[in-house]
N, CA and C of each residue as an Amber inpcrd file, in Angstrom:
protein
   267
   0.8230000  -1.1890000   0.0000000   0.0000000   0.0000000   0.0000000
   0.8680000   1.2550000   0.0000000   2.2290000   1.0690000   0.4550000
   2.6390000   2.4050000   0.8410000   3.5140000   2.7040000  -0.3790000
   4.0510000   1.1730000  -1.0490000   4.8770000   1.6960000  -2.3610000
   3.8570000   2.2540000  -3.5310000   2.5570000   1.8490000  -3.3470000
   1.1870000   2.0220000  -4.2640000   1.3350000   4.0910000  -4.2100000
   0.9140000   4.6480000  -3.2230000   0.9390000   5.5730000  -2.6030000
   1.9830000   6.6250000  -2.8920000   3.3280000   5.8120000  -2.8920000
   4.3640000   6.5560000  -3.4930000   4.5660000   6.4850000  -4.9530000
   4.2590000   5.3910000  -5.5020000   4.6200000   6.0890000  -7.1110000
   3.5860000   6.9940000  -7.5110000   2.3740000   6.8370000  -6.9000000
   0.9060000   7.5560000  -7.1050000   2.0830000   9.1500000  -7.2300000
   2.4740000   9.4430000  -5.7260000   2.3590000  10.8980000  -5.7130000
   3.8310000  11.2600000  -6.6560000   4.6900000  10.4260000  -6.9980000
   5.4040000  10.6700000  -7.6380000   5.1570000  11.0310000  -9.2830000
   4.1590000  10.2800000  -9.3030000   3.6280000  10.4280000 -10.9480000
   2.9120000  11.8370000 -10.8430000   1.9500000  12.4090000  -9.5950000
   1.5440000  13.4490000  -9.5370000   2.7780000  14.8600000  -9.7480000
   3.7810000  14.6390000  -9.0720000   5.0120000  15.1420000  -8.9800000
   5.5230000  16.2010000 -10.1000000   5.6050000  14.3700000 -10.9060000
   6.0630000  15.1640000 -12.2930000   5.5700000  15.5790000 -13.0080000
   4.1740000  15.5500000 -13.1780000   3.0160000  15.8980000 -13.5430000
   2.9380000  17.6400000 -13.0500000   2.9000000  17.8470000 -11.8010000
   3.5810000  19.3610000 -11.7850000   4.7740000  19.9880000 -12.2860000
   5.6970000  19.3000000 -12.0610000   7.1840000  19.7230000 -12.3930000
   6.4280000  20.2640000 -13.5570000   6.1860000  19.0910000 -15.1730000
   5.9390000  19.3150000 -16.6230000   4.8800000  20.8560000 -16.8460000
   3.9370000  20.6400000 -15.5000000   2.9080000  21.6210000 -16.2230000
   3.8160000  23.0150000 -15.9010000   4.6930000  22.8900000 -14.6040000
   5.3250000  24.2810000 -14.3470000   6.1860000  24.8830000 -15.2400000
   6.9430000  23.6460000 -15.6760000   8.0600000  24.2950000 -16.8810000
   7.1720000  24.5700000 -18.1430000   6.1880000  24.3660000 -18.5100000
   5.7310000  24.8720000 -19.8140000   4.8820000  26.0950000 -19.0810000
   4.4480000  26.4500000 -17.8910000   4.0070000  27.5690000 -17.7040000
   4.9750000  28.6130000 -17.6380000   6.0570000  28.3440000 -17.0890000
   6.9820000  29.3930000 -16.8820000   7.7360000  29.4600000 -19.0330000
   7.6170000  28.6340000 -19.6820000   8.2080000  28.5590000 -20.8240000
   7.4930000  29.3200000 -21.6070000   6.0260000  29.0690000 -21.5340000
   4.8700000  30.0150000 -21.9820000   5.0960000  31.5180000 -21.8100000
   5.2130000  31.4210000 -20.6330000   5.4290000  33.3750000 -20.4970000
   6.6110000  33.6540000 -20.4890000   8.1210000  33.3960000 -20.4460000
   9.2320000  33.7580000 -20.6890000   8.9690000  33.8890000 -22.2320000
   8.9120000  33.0890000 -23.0530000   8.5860000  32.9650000 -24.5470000
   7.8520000  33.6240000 -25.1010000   7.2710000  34.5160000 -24.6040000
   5.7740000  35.1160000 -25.3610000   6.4790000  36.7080000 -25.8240000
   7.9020000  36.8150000 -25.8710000   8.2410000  37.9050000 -26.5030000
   9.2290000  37.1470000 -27.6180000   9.2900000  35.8910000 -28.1420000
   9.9700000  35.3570000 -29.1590000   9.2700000  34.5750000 -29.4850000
   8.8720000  35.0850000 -31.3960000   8.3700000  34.8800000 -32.2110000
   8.3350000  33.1540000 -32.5030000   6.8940000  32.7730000 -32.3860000
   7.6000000  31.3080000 -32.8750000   7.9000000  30.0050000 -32.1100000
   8.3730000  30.1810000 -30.8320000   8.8720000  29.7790000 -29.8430000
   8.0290000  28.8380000 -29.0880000   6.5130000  28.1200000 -29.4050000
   5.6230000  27.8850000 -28.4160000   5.9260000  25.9420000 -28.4830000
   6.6230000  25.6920000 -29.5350000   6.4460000  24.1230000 -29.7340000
   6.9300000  23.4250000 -28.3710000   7.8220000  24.3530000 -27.6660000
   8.0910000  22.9040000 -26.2370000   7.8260000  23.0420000 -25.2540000
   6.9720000  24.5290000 -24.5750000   5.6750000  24.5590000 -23.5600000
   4.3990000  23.8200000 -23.9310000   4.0510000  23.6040000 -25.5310000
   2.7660000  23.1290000 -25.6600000   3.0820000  21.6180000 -25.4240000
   4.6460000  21.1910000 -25.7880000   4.8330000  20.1860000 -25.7130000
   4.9650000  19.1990000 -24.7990000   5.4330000  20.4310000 -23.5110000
   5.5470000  20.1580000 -22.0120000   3.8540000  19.9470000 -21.4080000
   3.5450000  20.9840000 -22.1870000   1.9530000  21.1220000 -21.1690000
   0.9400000  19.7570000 -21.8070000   1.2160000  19.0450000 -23.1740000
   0.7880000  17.4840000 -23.0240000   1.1200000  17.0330000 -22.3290000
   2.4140000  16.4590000 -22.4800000   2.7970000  15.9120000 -21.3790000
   2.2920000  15.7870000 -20.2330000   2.2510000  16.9850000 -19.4020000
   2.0000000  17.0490000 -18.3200000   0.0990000  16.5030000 -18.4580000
  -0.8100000  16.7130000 -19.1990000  -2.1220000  16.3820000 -19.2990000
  -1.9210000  14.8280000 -19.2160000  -0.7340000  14.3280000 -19.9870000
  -0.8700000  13.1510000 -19.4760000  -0.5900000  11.7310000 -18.9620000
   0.2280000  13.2500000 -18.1830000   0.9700000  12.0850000 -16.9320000
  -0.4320000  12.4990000 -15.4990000  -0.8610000  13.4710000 -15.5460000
  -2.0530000  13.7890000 -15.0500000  -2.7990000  12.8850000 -14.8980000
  -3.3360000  12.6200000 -15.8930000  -4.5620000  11.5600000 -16.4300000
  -4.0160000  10.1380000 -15.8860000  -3.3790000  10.1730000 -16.4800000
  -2.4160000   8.3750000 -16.0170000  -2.5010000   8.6910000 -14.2110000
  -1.8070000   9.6400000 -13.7950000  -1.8740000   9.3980000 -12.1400000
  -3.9530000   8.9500000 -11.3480000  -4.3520000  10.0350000 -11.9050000
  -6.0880000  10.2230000 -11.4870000  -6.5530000   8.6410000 -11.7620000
  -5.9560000   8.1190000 -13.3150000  -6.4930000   6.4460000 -13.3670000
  -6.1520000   5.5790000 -12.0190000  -5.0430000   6.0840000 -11.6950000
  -3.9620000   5.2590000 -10.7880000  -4.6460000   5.1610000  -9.6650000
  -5.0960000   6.2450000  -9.2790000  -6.1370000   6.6590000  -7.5800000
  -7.4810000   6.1470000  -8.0410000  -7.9800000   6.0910000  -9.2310000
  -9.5640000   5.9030000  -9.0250000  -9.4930000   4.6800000  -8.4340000
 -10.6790000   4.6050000  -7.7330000 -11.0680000   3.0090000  -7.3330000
 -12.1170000   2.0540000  -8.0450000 -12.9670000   2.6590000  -9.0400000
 -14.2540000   2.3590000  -9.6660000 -13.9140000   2.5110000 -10.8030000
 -14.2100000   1.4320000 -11.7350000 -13.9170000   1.2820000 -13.2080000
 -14.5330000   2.6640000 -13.9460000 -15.8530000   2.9770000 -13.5890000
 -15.9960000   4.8230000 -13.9950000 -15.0960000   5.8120000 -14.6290000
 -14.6070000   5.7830000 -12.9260000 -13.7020000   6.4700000 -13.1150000
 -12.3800000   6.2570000 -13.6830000 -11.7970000   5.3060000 -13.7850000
 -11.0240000   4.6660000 -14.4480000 -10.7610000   4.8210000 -16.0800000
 -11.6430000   4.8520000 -16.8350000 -12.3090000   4.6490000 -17.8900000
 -12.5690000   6.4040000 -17.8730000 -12.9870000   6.9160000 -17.0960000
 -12.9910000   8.8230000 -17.5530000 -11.8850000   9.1820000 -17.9240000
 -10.6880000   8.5530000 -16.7220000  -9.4030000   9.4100000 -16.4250000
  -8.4080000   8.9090000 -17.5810000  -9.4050000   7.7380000 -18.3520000
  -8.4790000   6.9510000 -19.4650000  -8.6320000   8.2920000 -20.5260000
  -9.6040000   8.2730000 -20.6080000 -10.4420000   9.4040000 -21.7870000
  -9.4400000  10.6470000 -21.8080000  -9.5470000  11.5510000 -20.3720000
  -9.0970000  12.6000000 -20.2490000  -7.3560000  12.3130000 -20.9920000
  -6.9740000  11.1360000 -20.2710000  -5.2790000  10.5740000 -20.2350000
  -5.2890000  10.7630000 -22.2900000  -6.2710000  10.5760000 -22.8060000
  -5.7600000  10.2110000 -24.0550000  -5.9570000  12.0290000 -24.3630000
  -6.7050000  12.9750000 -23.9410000  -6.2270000  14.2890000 -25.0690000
  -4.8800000  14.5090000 -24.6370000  -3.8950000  14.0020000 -24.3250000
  -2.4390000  14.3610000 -24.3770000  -1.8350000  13.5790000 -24.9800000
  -2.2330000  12.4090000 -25.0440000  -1.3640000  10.7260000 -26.0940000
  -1.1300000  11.0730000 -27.5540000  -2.2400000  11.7030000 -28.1060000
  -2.0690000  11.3200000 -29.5020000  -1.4580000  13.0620000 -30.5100000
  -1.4760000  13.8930000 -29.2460000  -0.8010000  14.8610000 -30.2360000
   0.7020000  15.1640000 -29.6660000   1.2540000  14.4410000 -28.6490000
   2.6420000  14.7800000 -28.1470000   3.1810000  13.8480000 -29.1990000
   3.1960000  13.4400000 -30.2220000   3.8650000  12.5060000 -31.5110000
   3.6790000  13.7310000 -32.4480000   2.4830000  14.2430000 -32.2060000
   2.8590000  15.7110000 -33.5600000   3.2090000  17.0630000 -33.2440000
   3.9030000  17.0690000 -31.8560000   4.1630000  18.1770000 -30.8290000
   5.5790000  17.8660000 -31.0900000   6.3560000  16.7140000 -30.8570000
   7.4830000  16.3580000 -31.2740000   7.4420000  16.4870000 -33.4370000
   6.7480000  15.8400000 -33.8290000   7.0440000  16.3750000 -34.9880000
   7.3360000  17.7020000 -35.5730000   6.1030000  18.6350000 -34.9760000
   6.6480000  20.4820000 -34.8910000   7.8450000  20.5220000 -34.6620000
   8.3460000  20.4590000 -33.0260000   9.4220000  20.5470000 -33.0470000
  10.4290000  19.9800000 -33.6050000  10.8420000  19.2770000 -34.2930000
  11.8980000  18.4740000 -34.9560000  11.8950000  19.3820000 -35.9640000
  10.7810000  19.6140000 -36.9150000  10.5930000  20.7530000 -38.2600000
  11.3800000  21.8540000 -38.1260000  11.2680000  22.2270000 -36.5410000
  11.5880000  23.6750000 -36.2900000  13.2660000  23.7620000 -35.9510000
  13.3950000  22.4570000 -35.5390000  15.3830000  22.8960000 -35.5490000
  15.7520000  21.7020000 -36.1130000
């Protein structure tokens, strides 16, 4: 239960760390042109390592199955978030 508990809040963790560095990347960046591909890229991320943690805590297939849902609007465009960026340098 207690190692359950700890990767839980660890996944929450980084899940902040990601959303902080694309917030702080967001507004440092917003005076260079162009610049948004690896806060937007950070801030998937972070949606969904989010999502993946909330599955982790639900206890009821429901919810499970929501937090899957939510977990996927970050899955399928951090492959074309990395593609932007690759274009761009």
């Amino acid at each position: 239960m207690r190692l359950e508990m700890l990767l839980t809040g660890i996944t929450f963790a980084m899940a902040t760390i990601t959303f902080t560095i694309s917030a702080l990347m967001a507004v440092s960046l917003t005076r260079i042109r162009y610049k948004w591909e690896l806060p937007t890229l950070y801030f998937l991320l972070s949606v969904y390592i989010f999502g993946y943690g909330m599955e982790l805590v639900s206890e009821t297939i429901e919810f499970k199955i929501a937090f899957n849902h939510f977990q996927y609007f970050g899955i399928p465009f951090i492959s074309s978030g990395w593609a932007f960026l690759a274009h761009r340098y």
